[in-house]
mmCIF file as Biopython writes it, N, C-alpha, C and O atoms, coordinates in Angstrom:
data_model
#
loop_
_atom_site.group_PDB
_atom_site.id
_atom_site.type_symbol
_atom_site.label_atom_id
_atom_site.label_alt_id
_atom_site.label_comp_id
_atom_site.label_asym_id
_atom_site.label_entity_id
_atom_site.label_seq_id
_atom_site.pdbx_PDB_ins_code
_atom_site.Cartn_x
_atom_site.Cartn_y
_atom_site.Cartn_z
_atom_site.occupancy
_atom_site.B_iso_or_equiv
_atom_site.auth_seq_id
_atom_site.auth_asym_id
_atom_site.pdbx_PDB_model_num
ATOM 1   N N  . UNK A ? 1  ? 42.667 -45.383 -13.100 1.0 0.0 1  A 1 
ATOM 2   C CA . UNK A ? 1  ? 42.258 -44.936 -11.795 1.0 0.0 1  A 1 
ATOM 3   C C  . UNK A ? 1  ? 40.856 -45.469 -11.559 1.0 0.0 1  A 1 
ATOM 4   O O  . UNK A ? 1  ? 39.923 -45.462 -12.361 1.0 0.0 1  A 1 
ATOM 5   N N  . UNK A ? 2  ? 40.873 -45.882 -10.450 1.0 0.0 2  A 1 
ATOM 6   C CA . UNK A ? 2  ? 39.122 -46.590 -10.137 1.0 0.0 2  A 1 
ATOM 7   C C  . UNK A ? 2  ? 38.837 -46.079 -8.756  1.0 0.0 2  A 1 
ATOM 8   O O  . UNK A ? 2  ? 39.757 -46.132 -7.940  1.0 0.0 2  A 1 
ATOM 9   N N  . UNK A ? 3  ? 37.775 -45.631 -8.424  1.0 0.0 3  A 1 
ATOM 10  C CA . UNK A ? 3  ? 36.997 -45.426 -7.393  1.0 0.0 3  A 1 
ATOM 11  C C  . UNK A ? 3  ? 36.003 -46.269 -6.454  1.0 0.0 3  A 1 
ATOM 12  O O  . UNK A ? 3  ? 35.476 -47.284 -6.910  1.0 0.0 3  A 1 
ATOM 13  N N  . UNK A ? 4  ? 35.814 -45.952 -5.472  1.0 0.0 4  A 1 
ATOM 14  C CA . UNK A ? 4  ? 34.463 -46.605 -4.688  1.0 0.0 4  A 1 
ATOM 15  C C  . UNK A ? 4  ? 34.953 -47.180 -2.871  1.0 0.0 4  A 1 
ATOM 16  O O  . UNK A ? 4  ? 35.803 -46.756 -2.087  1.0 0.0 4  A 1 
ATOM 17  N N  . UNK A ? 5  ? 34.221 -47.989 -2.807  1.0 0.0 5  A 1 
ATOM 18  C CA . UNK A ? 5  ? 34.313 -48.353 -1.690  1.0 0.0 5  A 1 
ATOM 19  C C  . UNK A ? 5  ? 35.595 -48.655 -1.151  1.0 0.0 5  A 1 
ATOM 20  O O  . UNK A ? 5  ? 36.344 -48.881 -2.102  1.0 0.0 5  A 1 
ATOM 21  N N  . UNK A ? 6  ? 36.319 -48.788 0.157   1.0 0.0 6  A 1 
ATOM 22  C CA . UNK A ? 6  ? 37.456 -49.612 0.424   1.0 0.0 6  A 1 
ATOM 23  C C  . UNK A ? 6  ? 37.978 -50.699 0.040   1.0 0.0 6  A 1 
ATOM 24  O O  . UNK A ? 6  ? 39.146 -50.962 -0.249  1.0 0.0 6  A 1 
ATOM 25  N N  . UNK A ? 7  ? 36.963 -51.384 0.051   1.0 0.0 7  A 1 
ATOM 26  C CA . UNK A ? 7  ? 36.718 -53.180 -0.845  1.0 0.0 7  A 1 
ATOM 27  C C  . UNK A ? 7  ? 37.461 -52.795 -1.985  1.0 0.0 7  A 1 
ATOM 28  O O  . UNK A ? 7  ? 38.548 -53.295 -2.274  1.0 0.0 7  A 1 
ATOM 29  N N  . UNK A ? 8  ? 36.547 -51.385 -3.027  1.0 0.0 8  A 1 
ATOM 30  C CA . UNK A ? 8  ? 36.865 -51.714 -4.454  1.0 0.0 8  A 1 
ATOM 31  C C  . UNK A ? 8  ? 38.083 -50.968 -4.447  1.0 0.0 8  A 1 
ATOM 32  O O  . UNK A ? 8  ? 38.689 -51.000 -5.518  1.0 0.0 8  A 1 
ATOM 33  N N  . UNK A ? 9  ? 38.692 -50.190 -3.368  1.0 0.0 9  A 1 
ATOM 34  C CA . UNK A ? 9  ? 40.506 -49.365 -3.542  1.0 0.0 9  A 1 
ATOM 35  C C  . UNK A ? 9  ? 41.336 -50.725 -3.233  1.0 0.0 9  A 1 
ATOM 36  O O  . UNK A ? 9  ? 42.509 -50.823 -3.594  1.0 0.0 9  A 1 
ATOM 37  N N  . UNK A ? 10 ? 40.728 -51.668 -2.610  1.0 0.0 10 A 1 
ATOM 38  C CA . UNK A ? 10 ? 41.594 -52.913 -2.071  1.0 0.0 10 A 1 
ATOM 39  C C  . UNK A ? 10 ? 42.543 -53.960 -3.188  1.0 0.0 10 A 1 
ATOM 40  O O  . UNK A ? 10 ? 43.640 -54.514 -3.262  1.0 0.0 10 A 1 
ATOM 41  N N  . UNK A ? 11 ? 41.322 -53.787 -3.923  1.0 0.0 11 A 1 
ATOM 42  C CA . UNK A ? 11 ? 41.584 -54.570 -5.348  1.0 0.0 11 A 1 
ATOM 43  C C  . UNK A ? 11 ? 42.923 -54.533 -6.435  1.0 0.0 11 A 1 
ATOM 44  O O  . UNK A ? 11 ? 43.625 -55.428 -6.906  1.0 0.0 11 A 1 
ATOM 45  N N  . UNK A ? 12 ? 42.911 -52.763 -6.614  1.0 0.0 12 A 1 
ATOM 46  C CA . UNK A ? 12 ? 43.510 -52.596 -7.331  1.0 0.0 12 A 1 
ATOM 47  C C  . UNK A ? 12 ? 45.074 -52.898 -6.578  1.0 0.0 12 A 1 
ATOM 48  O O  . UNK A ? 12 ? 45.932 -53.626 -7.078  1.0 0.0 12 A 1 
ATOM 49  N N  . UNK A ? 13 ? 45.224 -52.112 -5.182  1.0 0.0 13 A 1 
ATOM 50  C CA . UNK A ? 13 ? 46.540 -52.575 -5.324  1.0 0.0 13 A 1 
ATOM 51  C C  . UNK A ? 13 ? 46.930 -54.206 -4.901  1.0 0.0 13 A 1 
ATOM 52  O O  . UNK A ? 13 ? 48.036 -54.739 -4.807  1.0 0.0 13 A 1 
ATOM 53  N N  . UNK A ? 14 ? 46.433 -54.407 -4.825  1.0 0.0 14 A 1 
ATOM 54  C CA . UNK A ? 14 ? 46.629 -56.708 -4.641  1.0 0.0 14 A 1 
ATOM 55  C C  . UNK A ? 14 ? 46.689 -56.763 -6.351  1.0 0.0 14 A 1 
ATOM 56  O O  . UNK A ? 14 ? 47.739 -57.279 -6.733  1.0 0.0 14 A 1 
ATOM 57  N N  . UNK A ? 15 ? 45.932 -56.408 -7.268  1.0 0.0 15 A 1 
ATOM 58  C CA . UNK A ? 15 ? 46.012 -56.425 -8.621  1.0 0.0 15 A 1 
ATOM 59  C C  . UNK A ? 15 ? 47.619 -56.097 -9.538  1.0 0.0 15 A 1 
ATOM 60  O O  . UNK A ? 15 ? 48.090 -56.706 -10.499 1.0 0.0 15 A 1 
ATOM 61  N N  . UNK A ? 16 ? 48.155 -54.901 -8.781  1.0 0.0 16 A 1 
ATOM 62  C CA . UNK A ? 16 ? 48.702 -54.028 -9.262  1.0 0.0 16 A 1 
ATOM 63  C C  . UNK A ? 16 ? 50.450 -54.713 -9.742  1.0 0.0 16 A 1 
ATOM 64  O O  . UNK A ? 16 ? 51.127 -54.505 -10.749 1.0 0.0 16 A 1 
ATOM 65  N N  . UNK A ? 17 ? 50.689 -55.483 -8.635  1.0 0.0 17 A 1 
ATOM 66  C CA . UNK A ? 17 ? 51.801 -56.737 -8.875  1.0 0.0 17 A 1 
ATOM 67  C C  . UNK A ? 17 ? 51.996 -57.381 -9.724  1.0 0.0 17 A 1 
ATOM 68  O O  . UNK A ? 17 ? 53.123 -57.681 -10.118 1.0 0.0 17 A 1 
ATOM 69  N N  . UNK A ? 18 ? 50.504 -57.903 -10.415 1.0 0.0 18 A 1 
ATOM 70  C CA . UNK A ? 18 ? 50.831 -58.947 -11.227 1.0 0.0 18 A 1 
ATOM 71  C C  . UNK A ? 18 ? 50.717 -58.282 -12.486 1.0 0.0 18 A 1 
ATOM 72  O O  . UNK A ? 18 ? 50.905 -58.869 -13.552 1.0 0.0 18 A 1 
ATOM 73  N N  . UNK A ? 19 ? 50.355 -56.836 -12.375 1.0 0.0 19 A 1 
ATOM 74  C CA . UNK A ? 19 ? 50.020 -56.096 -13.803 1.0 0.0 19 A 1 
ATOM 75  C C  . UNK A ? 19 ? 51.753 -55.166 -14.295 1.0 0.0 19 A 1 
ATOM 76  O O  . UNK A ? 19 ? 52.054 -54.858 -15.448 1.0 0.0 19 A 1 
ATOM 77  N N  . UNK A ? 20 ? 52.397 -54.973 -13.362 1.0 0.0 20 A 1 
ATOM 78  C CA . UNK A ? 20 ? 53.231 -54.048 -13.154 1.0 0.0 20 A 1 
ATOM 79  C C  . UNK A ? 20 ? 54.460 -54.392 -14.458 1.0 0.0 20 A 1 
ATOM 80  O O  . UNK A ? 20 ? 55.162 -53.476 -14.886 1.0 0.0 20 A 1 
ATOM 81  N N  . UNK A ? 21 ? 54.574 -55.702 -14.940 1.0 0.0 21 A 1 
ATOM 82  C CA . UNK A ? 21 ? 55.687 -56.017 -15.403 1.0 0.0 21 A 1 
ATOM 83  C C  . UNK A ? 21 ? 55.183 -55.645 -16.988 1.0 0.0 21 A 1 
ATOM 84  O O  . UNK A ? 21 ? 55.982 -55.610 -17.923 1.0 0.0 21 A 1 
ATOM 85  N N  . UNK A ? 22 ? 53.771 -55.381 -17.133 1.0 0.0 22 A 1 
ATOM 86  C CA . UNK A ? 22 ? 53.017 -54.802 -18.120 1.0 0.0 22 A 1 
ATOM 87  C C  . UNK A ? 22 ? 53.112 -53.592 -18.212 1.0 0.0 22 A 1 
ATOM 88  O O  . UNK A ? 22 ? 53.274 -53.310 -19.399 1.0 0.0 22 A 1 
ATOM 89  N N  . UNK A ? 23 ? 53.098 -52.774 -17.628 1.0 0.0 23 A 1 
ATOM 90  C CA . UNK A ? 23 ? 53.332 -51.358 -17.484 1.0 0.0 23 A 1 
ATOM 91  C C  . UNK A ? 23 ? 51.792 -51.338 -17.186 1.0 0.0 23 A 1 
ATOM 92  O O  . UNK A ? 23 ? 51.387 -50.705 -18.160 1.0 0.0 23 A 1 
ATOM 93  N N  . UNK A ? 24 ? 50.826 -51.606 -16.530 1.0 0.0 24 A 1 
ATOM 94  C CA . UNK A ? 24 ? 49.826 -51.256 -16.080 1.0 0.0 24 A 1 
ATOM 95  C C  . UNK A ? 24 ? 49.185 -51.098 -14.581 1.0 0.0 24 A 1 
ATOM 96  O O  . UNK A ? 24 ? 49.056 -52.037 -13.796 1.0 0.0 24 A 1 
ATOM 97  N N  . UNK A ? 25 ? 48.813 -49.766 -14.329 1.0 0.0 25 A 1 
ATOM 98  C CA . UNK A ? 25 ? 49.395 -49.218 -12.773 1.0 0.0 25 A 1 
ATOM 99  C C  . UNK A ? 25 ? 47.358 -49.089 -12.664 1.0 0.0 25 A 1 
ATOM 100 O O  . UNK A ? 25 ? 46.546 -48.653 -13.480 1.0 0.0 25 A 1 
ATOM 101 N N  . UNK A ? 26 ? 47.132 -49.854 -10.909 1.0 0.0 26 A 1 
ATOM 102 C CA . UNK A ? 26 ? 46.316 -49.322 -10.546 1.0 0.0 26 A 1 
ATOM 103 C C  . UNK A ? 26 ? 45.969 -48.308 -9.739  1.0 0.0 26 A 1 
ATOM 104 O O  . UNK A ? 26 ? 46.311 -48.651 -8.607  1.0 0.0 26 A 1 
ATOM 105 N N  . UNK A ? 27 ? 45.343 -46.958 -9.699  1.0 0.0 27 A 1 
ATOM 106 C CA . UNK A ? 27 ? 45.401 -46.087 -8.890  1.0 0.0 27 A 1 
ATOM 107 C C  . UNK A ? 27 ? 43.807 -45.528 -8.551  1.0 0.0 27 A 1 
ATOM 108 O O  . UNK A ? 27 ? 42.729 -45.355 -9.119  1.0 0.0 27 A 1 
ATOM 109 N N  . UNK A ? 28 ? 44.378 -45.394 -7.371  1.0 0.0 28 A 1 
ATOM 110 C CA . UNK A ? 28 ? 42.911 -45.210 -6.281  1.0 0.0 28 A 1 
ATOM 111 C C  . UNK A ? 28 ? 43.175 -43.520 -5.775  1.0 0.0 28 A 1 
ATOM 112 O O  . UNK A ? 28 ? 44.205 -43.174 -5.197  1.0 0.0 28 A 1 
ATOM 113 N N  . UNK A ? 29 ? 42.154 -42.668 -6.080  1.0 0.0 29 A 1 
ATOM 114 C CA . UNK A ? 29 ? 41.846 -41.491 -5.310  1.0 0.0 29 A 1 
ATOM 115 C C  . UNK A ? 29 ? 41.330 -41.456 -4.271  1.0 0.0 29 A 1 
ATOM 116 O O  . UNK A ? 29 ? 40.178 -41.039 -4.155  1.0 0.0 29 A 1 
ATOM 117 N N  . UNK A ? 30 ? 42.371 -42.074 -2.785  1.0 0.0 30 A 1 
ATOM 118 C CA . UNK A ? 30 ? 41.689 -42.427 -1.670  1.0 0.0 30 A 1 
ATOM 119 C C  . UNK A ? 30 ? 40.823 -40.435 -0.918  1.0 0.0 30 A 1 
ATOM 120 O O  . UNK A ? 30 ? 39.885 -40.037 -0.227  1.0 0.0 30 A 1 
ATOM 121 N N  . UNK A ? 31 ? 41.712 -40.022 -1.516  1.0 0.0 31 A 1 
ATOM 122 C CA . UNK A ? 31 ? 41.170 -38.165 -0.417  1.0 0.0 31 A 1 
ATOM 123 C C  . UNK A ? 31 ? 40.586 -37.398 -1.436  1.0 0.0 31 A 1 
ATOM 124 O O  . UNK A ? 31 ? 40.587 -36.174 -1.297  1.0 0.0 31 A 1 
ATOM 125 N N  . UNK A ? 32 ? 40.016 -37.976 -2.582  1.0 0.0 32 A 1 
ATOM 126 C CA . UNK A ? 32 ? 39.512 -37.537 -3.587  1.0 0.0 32 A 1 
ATOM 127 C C  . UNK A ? 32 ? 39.158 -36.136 -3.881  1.0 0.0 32 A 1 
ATOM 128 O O  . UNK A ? 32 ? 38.148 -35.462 -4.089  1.0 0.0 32 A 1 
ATOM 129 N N  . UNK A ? 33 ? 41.021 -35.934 -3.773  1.0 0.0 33 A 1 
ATOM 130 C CA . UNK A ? 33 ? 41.403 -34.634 -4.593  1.0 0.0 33 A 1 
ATOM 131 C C  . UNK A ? 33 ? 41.317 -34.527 -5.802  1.0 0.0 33 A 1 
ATOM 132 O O  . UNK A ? 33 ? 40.906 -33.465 -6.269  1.0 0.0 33 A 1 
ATOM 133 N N  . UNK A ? 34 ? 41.699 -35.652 -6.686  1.0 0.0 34 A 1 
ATOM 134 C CA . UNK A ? 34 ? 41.379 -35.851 -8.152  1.0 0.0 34 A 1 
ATOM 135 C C  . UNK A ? 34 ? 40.260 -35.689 -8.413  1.0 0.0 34 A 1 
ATOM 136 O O  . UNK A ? 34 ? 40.040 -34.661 -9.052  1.0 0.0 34 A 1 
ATOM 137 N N  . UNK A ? 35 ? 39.070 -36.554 -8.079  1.0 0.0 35 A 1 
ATOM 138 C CA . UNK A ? 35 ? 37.348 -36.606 -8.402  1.0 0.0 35 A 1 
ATOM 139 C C  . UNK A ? 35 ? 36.458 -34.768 -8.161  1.0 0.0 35 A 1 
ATOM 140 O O  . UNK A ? 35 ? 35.543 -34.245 -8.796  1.0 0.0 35 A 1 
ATOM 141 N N  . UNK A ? 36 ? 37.387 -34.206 -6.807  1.0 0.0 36 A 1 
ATOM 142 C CA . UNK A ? 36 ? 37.101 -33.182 -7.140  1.0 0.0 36 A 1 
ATOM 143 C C  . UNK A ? 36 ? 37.074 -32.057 -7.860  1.0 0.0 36 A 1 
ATOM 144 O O  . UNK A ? 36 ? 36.141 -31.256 -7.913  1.0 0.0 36 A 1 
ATOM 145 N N  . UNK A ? 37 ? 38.793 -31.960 -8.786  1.0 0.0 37 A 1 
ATOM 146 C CA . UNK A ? 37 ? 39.301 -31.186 -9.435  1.0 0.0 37 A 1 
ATOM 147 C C  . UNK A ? 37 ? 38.485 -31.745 -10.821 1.0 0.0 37 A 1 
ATOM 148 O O  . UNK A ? 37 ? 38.283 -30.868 -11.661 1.0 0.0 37 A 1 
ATOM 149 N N  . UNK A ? 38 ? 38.073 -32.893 -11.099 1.0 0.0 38 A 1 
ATOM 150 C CA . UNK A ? 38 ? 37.409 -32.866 -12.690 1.0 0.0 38 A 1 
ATOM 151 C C  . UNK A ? 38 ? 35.927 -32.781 -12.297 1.0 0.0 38 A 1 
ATOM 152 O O  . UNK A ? 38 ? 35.161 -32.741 -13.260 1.0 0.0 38 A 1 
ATOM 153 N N  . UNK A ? 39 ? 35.205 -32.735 -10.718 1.0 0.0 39 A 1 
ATOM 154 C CA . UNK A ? 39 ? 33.630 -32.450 -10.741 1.0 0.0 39 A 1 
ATOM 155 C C  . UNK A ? 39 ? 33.121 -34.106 -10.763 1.0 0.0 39 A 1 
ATOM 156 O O  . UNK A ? 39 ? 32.088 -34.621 -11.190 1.0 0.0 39 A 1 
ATOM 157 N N  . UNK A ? 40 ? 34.233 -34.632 -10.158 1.0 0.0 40 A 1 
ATOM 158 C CA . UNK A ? 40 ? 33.272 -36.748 -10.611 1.0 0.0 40 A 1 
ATOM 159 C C  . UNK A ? 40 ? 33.341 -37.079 -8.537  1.0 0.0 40 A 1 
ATOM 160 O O  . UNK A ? 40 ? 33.667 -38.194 -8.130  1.0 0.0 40 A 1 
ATOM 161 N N  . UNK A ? 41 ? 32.976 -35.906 -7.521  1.0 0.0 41 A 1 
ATOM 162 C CA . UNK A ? 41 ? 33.020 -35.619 -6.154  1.0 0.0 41 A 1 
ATOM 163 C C  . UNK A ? 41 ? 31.106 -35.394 -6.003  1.0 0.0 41 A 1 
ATOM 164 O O  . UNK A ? 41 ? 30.400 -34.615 -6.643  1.0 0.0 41 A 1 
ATOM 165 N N  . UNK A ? 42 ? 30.710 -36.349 -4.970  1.0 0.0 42 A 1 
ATOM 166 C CA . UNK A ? 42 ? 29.608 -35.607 -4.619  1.0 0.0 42 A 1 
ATOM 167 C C  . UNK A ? 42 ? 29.497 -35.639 -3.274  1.0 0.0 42 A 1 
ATOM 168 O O  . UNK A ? 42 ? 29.538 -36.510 -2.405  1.0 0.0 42 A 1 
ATOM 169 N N  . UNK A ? 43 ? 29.321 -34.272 -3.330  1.0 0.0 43 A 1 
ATOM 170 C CA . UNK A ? 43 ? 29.517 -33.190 -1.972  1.0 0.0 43 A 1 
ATOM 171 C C  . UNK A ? 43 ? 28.630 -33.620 -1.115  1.0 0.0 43 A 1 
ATOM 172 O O  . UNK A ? 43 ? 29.048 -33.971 -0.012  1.0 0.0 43 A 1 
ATOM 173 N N  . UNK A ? 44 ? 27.426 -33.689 -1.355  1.0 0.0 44 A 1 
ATOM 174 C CA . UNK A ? 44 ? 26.269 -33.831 -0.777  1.0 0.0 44 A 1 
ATOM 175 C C  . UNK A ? 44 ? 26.074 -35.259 0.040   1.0 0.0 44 A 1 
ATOM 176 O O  . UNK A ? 44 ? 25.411 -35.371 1.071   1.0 0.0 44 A 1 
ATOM 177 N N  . UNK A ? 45 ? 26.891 -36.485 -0.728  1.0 0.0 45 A 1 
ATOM 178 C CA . UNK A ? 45 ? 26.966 -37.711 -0.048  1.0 0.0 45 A 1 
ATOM 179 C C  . UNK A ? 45 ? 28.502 -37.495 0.262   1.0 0.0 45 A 1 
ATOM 180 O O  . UNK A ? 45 ? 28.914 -38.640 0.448   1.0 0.0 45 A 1 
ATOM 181 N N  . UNK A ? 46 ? 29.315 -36.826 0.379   1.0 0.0 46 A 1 
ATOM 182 C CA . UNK A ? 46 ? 30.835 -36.892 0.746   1.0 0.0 46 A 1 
ATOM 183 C C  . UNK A ? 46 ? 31.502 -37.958 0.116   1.0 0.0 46 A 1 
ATOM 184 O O  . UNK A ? 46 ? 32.389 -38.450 0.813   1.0 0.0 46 A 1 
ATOM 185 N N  . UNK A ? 47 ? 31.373 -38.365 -0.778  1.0 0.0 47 A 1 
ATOM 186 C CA . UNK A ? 47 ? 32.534 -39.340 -1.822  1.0 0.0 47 A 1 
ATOM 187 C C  . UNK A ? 47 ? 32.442 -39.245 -2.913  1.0 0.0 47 A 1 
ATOM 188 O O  . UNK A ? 47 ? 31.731 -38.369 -3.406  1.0 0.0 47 A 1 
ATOM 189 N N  . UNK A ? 48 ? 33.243 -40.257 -3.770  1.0 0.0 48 A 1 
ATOM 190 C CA . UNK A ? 48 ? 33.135 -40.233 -5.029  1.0 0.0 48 A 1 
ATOM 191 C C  . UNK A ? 48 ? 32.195 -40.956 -6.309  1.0 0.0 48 A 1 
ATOM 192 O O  . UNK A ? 48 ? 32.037 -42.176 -6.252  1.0 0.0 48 A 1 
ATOM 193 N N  . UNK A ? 49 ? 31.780 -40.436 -7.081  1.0 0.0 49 A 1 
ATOM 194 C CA . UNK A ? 49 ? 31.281 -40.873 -7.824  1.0 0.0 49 A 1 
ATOM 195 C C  . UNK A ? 49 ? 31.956 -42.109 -8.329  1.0 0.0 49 A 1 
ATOM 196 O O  . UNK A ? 49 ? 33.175 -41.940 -8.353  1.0 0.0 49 A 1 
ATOM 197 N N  . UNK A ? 50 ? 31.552 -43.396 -8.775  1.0 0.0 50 A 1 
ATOM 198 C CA . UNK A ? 50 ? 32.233 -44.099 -9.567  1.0 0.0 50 A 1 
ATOM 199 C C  . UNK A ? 50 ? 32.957 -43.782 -11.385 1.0 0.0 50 A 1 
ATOM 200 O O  . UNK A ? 50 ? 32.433 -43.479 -12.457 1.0 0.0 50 A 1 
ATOM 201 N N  . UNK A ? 51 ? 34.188 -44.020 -10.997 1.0 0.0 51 A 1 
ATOM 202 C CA . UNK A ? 51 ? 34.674 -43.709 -12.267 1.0 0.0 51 A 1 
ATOM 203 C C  . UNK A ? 51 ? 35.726 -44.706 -12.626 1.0 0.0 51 A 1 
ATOM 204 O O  . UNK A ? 51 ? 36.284 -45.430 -11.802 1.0 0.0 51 A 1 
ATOM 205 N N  . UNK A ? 52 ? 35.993 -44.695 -14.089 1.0 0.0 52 A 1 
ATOM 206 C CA . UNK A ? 52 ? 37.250 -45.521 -14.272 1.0 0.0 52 A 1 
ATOM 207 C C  . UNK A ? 52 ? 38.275 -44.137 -15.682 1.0 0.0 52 A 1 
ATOM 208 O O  . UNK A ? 52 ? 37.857 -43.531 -16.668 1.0 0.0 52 A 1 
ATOM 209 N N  . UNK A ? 53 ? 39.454 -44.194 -15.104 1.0 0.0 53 A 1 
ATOM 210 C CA . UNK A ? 53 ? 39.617 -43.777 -16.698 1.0 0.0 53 A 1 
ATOM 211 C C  . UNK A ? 53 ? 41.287 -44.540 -16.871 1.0 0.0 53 A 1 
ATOM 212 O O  . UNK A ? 53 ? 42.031 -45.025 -16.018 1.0 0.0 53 A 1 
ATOM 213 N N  . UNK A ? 54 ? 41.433 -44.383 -18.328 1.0 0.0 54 A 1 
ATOM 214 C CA . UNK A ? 54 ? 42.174 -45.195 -19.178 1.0 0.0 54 A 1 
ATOM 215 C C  . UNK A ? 54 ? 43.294 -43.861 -19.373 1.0 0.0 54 A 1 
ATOM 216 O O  . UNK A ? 54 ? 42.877 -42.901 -20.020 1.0 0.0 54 A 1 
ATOM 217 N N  . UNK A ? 55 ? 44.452 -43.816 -18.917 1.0 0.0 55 A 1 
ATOM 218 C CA . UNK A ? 55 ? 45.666 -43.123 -19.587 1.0 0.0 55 A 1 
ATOM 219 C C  . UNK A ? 55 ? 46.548 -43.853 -20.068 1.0 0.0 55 A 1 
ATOM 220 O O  . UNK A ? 55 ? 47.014 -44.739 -19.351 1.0 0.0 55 A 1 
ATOM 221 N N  . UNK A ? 56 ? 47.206 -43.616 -21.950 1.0 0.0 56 A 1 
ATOM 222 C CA . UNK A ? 56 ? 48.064 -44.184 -22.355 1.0 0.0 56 A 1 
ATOM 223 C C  . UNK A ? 56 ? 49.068 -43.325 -22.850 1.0 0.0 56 A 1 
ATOM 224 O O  . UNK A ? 56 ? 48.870 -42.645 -23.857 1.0 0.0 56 A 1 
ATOM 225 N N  . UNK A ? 57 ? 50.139 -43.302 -22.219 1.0 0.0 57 A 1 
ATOM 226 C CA . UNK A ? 57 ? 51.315 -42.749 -22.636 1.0 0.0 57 A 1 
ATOM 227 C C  . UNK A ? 57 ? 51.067 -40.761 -22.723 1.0 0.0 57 A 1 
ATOM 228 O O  . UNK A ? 57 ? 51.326 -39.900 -23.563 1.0 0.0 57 A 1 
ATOM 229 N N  . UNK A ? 58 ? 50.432 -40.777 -21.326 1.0 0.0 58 A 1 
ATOM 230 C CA . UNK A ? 58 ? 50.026 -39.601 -20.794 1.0 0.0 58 A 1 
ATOM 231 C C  . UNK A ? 58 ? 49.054 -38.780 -21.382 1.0 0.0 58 A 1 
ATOM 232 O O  . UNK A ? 58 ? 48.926 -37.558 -21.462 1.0 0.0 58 A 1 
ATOM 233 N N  . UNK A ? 59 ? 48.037 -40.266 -21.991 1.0 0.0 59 A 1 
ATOM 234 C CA . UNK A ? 59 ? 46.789 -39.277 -22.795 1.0 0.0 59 A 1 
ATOM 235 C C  . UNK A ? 59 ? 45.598 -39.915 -22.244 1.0 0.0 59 A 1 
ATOM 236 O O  . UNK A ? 59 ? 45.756 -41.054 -21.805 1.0 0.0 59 A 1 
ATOM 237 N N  . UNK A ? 60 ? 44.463 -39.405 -22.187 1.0 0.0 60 A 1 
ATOM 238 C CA . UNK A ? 60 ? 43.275 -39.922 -21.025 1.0 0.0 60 A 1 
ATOM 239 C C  . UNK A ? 60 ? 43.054 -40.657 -22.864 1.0 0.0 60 A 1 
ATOM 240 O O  . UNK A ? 60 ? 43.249 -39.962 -23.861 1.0 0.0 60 A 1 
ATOM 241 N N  . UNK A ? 61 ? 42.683 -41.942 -22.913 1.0 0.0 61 A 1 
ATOM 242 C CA . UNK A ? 61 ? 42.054 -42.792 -23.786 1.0 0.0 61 A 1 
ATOM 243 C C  . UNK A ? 61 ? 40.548 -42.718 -23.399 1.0 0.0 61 A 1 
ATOM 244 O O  . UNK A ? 61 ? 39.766 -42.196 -24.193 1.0 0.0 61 A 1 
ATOM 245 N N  . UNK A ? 62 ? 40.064 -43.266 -22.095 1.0 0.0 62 A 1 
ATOM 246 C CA . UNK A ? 62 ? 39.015 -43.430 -21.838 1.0 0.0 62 A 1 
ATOM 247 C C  . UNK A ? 62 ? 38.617 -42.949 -20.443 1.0 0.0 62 A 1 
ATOM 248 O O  . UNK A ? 62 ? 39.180 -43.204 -19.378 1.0 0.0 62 A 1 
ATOM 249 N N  . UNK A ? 63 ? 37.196 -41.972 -20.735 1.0 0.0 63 A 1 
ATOM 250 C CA . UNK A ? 63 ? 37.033 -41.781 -19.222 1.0 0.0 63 A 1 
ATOM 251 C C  . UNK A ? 63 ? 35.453 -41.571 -18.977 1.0 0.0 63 A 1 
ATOM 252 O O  . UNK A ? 63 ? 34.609 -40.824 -19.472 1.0 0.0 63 A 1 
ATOM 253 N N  . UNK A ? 64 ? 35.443 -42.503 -18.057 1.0 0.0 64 A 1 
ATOM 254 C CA . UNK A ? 64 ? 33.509 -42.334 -18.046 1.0 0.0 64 A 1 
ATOM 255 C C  . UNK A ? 64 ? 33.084 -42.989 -16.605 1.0 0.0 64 A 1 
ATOM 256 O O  . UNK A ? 64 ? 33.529 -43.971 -16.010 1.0 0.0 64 A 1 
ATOM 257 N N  . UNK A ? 65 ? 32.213 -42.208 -16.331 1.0 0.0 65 A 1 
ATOM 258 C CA . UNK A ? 65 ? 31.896 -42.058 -14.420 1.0 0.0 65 A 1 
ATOM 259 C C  . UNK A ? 65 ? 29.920 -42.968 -14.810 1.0 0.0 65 A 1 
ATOM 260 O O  . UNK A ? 65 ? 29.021 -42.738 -15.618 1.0 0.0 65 A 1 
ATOM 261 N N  . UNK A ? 66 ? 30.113 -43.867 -13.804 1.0 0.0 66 A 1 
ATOM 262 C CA . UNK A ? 66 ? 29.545 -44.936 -13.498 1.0 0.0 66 A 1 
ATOM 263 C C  . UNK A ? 66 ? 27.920 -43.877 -13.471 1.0 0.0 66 A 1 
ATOM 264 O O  . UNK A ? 66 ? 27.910 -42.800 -12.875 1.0 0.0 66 A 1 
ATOM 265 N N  . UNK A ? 67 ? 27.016 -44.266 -13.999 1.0 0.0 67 A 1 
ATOM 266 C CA . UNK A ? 67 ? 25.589 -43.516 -14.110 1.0 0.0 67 A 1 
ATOM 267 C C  . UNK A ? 67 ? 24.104 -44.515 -13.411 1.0 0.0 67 A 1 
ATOM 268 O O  . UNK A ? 67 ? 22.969 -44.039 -13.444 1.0 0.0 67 A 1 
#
């Protein structure tokens, strides 16, 4: 899952085609219901923090919000 600008939600799915036959899915929290439910939401500027995280075989591997 990756965050940020429109530009950077644009990416992933144009990306997401050529990754797919891999089993590797890009996903964008465009209404950032997700960013809010783990606290990676800032309220104060109304979007999301930058984040990326890594799930493999329904386990978060890696997860760390852009500083």
């Amino acid at each position: 899952m990756v965050t940020g600008d429109d530009i950077v939600r644009a990416s992933p799915s144009q990306m997401q085609s050529s990754y797919t036959n891999n089993h590797k899915l890009f996903l964008a929290d465009t209404e950032s219901k997700f960013a809010e439910k783990i606290g990676w939401y800032m309220k104060d500027m109304g979007r999301n923090q930058r984040f990326a995280i890594v799930v493999d075989h329904g386990k978060v591997t890696y997860a760390e919000v852009e500083k």
